[in-house]
Every structure is written in structure tokens, then in C-alpha cells.
MIVEXMI-958905 format. One record per residue: x, z, y of N, C-alpha, C in turn. Coordinates in steps of 0.1 Angstrom, whole numbers, padded with zeros to 4 digits, always signed. Layout:
N
XZYXZYXZY ...
***
This chain:
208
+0284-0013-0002+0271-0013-0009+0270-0001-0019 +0281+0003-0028+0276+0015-0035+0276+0024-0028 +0286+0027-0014+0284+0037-0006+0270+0038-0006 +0261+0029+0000+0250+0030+0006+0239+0038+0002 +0240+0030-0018+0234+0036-0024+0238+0049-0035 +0250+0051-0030+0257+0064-0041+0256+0080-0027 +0260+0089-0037+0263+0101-0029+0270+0102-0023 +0269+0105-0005+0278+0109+0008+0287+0121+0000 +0299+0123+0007+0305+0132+0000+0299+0147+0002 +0291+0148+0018+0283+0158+0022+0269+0158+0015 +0266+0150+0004+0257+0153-0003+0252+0161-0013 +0242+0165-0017+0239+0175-0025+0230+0171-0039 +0234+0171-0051+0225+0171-0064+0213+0174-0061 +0204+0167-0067+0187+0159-0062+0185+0175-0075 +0178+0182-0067+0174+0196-0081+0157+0195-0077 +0150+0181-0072+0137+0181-0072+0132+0175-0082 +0115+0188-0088+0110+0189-0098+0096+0178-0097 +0092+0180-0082+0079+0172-0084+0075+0175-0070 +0070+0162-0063+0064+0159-0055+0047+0155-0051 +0049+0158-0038+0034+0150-0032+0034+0140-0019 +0039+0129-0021+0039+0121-0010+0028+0113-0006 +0029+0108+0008+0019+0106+0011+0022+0090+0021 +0011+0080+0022+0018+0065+0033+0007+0063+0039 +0010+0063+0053-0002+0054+0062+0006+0038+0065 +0001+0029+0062+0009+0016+0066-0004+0009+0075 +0002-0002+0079-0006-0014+0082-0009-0021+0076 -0015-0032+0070-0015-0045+0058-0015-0055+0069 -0007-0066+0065-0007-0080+0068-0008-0091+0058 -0018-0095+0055-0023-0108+0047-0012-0118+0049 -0007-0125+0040+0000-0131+0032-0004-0142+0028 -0013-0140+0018-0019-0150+0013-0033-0146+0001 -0041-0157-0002-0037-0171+0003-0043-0174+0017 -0042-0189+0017-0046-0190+0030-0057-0188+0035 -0064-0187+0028-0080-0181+0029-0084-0167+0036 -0074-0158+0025-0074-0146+0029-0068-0141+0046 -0056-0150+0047-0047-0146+0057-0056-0154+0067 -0066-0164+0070-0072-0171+0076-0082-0162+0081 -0090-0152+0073-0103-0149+0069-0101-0130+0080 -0087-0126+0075-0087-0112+0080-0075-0106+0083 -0078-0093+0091-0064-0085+0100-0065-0073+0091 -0055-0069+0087-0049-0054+0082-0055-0041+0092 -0063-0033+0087-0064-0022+0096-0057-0009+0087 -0057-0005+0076-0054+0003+0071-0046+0004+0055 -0039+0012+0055-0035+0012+0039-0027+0025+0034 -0036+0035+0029-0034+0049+0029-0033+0054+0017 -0020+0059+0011-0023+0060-0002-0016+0077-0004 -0015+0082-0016-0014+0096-0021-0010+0093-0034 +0001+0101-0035+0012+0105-0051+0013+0116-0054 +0013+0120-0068+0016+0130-0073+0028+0128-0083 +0041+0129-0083+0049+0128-0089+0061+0138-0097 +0068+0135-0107+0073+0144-0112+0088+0139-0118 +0098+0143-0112+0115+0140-0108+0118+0141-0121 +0124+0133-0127+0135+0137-0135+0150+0132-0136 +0157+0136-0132+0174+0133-0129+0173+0117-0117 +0162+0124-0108+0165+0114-0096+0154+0105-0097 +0146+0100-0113+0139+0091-0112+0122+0094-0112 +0116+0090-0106+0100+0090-0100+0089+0087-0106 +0085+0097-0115+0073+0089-0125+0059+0097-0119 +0047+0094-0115+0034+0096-0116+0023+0087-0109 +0013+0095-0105+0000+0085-0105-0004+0086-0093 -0009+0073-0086-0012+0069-0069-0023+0070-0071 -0032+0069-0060-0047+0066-0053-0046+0060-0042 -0051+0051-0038-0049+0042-0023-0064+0034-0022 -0064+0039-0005-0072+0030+0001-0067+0025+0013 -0071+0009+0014-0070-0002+0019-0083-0004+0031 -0081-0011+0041-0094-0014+0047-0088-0028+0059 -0098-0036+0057-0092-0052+0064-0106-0058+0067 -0104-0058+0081-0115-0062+0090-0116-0082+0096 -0124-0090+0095-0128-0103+0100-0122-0101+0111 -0111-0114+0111-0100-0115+0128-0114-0124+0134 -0111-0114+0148-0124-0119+0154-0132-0116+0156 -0136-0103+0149-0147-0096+0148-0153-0088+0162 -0141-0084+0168-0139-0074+0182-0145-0082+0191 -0141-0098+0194-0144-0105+0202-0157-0111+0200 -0162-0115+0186-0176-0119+0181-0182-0114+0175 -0192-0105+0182-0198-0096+0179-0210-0097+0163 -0209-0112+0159-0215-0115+0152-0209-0116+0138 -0197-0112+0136-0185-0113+0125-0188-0099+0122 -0190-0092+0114-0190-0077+0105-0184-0075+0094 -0180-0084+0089-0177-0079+0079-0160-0074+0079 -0165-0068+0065-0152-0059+0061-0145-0061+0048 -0133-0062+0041-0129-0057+0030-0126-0041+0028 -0134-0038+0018-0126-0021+0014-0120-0023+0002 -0113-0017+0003-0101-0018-0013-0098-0005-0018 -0105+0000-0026-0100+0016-0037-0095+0013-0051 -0081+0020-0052-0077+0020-0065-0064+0029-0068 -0059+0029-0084-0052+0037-0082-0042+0032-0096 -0033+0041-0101-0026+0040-0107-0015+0045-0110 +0002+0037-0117+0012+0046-0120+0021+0041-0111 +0033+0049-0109+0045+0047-0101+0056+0051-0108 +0066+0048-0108+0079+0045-0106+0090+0044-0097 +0098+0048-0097+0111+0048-0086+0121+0055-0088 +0132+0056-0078+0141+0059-0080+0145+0068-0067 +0152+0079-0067+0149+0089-0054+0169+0086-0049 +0177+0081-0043+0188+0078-0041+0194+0089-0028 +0198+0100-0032+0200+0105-0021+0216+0100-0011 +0208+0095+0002+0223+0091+0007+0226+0104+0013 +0221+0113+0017+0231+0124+0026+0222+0138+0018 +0223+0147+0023+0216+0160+0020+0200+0156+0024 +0201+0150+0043+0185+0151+0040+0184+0137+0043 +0187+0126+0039+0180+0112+0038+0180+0110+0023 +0168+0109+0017+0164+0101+0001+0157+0088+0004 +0166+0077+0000+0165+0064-0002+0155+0062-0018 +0139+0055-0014+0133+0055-0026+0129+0043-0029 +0134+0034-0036+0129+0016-0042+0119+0025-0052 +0105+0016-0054+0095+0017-0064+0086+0013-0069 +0080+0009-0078+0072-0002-0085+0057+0008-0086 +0045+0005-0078+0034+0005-0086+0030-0009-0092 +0017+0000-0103+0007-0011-0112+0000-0007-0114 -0012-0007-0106-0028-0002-0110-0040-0008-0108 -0052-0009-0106-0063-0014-0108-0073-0009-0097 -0076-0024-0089-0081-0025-0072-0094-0026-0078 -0103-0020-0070-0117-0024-0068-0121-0027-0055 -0130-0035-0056-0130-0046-0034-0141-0046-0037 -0147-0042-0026-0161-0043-0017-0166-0048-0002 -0172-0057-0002-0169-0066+0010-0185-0063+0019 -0184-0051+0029-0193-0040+0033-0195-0048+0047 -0206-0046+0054-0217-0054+0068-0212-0068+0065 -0212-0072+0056-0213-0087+0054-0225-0095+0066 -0218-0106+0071-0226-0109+0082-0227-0127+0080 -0236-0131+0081-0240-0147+0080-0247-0155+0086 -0251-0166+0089-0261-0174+0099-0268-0184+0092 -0265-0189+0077-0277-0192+0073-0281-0189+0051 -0267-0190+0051-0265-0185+0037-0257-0171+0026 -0270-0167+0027-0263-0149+0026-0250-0151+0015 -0243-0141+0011-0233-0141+0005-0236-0144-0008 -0227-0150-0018-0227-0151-0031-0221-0138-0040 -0211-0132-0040-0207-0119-0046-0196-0115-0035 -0201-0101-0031-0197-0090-0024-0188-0076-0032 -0185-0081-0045-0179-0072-0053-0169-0079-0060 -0158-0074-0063-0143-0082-0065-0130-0069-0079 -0124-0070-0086-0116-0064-0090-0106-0072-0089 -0096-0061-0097-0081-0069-0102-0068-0064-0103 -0059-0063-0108-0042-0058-0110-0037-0058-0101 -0030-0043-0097-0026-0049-0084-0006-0039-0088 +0000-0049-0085+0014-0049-0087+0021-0047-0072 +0027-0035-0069+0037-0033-0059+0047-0030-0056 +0058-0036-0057+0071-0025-0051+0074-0029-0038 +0083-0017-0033+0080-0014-0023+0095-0004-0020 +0095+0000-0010+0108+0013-0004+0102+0023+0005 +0109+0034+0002+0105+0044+0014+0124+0051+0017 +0121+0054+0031+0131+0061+0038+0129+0074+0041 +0130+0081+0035+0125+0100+0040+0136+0108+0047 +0134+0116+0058+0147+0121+0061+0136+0137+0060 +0145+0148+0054+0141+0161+0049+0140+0169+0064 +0130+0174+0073+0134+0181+0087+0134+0196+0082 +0125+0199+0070+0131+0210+0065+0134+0211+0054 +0136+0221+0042+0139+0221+0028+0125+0219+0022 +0122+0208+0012+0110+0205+0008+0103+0195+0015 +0102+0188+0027+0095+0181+0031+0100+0173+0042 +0096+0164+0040+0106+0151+0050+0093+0142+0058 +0099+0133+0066+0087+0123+0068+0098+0107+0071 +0090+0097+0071+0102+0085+0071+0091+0070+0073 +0096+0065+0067+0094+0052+0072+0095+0042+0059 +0082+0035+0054+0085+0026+0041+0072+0010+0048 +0079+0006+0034+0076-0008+0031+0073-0013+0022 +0058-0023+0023+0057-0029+0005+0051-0038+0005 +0051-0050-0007+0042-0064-0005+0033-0059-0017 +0026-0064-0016+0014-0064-0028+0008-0080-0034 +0010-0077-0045+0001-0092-0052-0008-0086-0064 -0023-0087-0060-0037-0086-0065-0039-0097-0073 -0046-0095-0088-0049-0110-0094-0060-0111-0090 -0068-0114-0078-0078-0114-0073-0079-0130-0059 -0086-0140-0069-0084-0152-0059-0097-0153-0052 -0092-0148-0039-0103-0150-0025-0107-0159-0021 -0122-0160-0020-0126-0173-0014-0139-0169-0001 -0135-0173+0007-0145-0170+0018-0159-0175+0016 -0161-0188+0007-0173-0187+0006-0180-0178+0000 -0175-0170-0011-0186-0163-0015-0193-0149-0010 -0188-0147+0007-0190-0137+0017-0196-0144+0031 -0197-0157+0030-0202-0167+0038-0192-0167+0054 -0180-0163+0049-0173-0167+0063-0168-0180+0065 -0171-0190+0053-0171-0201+0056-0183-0208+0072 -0187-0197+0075-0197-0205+0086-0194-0202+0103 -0186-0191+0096-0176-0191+0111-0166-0196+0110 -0152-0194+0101-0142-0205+0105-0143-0215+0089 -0133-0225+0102-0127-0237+0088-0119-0229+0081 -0124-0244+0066-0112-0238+0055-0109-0252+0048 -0094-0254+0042-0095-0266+0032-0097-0259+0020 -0099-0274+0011-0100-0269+0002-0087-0261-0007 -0076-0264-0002-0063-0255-0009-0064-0243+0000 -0071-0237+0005-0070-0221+0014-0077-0211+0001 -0083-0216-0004-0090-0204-0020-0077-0204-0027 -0068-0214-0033-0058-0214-0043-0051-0204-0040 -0046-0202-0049-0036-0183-0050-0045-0166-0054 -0035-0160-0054-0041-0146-0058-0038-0143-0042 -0043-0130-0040-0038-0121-0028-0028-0113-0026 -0024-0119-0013-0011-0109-0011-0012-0106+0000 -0003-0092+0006-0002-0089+0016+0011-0079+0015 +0018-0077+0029+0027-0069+0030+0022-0054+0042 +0029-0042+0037+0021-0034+0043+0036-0026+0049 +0036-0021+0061+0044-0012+0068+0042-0002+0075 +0049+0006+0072+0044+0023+0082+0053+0035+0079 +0047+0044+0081+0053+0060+0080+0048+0066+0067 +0053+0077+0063+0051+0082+0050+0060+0098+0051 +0053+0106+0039+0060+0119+0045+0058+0125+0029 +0071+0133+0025+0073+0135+0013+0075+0154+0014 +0067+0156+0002+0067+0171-0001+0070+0176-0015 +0077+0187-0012+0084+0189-0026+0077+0201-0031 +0065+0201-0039+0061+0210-0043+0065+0220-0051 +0072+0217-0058+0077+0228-0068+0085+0236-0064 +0094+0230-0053+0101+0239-0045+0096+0250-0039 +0089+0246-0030+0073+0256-0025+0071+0269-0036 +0067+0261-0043+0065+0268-0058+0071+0279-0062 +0088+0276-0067+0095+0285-0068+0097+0295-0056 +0099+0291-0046+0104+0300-0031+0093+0311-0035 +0079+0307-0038+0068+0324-0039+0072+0333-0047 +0081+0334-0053+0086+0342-0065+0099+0347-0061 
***
């Protein structure tokens, strides 16, 4: 275990100043059951600006989200959509296991805004189509460096929104069932994909 997480003997001291990484994932709804009932993950695309110090990951995200009505493809009468923009700080920790694989565990905490766009219904238009809330994430990424400064890899993250979903107030209560415990809870969802890390400063320095 500390091997895993400590320095390969073939490893090299982390001398990065500041990054720009980047995540395409998937989202998979979680909960509650409303939400995970209600929609499928199509997107979850976010951007960092960060700045190293002795290994550890401090700056500020932007991320958008997009989660389409399961069902929609096949019933042409379903449109609607969640969009999700927000942004905020980060945290982490950059672990280098070899020269070019950096192992990154990391906490965001920032503030979602939801907009629930071609809202579609059959006899009672929607009640509110506009949503905020805190949105707490940690998460890991895997980067392997293919050249000096820039890597691409592979991460993972769950998300919990203080944002409690209820289908009635977008009127998908009129296409599918719901109980009444499927609104209870905040939102969650877990997201997976690829991600690619760039070392800007390094860049930086090499023009000189």
C-alpha cells in the first residue's frame, strides 16, 4: 500500500507549478429514486485551472453536466432535459507513482445551477424548471504523462447536490410512476471517463 502510493525508485520529484486539466465522463444517477427513475447521464465536462504546491492541487473548476429523460429516444413525446452549469474550488493531491503516472484523489465544492430545457407534458405544464444547490465531489484521476507536460488518463467521481428532485415539478410524473419516497433525498450521481492533464508552466518556462 505505501508502495502504491509513495515514490517508484525510478521516480522523479513532482517540480510542477500549475496546471490545466481537463474530464469528459458519463453521469449515472444514483439517486434519489426519482431522479435515477426520471433520467440517463449523457455528459459531464469539466475544466481546471490549478496551481501545485509540493504535490498538493489547489484551484477553481467550471463544469457542465447534461442528463436526458430515459426514454426519450424511443418516445418521441419525452423532451425533456436537465442542464447543469457550475463551478467552483478544488483540491487534491498529485501522488506520483512512476515518472510518468500521477495518481490524483480530490475534493471539489461549488455551486450548481439546473435548468430543465424542452420540458414536455400532456396535461399539466411544469411547476418550476429552475433548480440550484452545493455541489460536493471527490473523486480520482489516473494520468499517464506521453510527453513532458501533458498526459491523458482515466478518472472517477460521485457527486451529492443539496438539490431534492421531484418529477412533479417538470411534469414527468405523467409519463412514468413514482412513490411517494422516490422525491426523498438530495442528488447524486456517479460520473466516469477520460481526462487529460497539462502542465502549463512548464510550457511556460521551455519559451525562454
Amino acid at each position: 500500500m505505501l508502495n502504491f502510493f509513495g515514490y517508484s525508485q525510478d521516480a522523479a520529484p513532482d517540480d510542477t507549478k500549475g496546471t490545466i486539466r481537463f474530464t469528459f465522463m458519463v453521469p449515472q444517477p444514483t439517486g434519489n429514486k426519482g431522479f435515477k427513475k426520471s433520467f440517463t447521464g449523457i455528459a459531464d465536462c469539466g475544466l481546471e485551472i490549478n496551481y501545485n504546491i509540493k504535490n498538493f492541487v489547489l484551484g477553481a473548476y467550471g463544469r457542465y453536466r447534461f442528463f436526458q429523460a430515459r426514454g426519450s429516444r424511443a418516445n418521441k413525446l419525452i423532451t425533456t432535459n436537465q442542464v447543469s452549469v457550475g463551478g467552483g474550488l478544488t483540491l487534491g493531491f498529485d501522488y506520483r507513482k512512476s515518472k510518468n503516472t500521477i495518481i490524483t484523489p480530490y475534493i471539489n465544492v461549488g455551486y450548481n445551477f439546473i435548468e430543465y430545457t424542452r420540458v414536455s407534458y400532456l396535461n399539466n405544464p411544469p411547476i418550476n424548471t429552475s433548480a440550484s444547490g452545493i455541489n460536493i465531489e471527490p473523486g480520482f484521476r489516473i494520468n499517464w504523462l506521453i510527453e513532458d507536460g501533458f498526459g491523458i488518463g482515466v478518472c472517477a467521481s460521485y457527486n451529492l447536490l443539496t438539490y431534492q428532485f421531484n418529477p412533479y415539478d417538470v411534469s414527468l410524473n405523467e409519463y412514468y410512476s413514482y412513490d411517494a419516497k422516490d422525491t426523498e433525498g438530495i442528488t447524486q450521481f456517479f460520473s466516469f471517463g477520460f481526462c487529460a492533464f497539462w502542465d502549463w508552466s512548464k510550457r511556460a518556462s521551455s519559451d525562454y
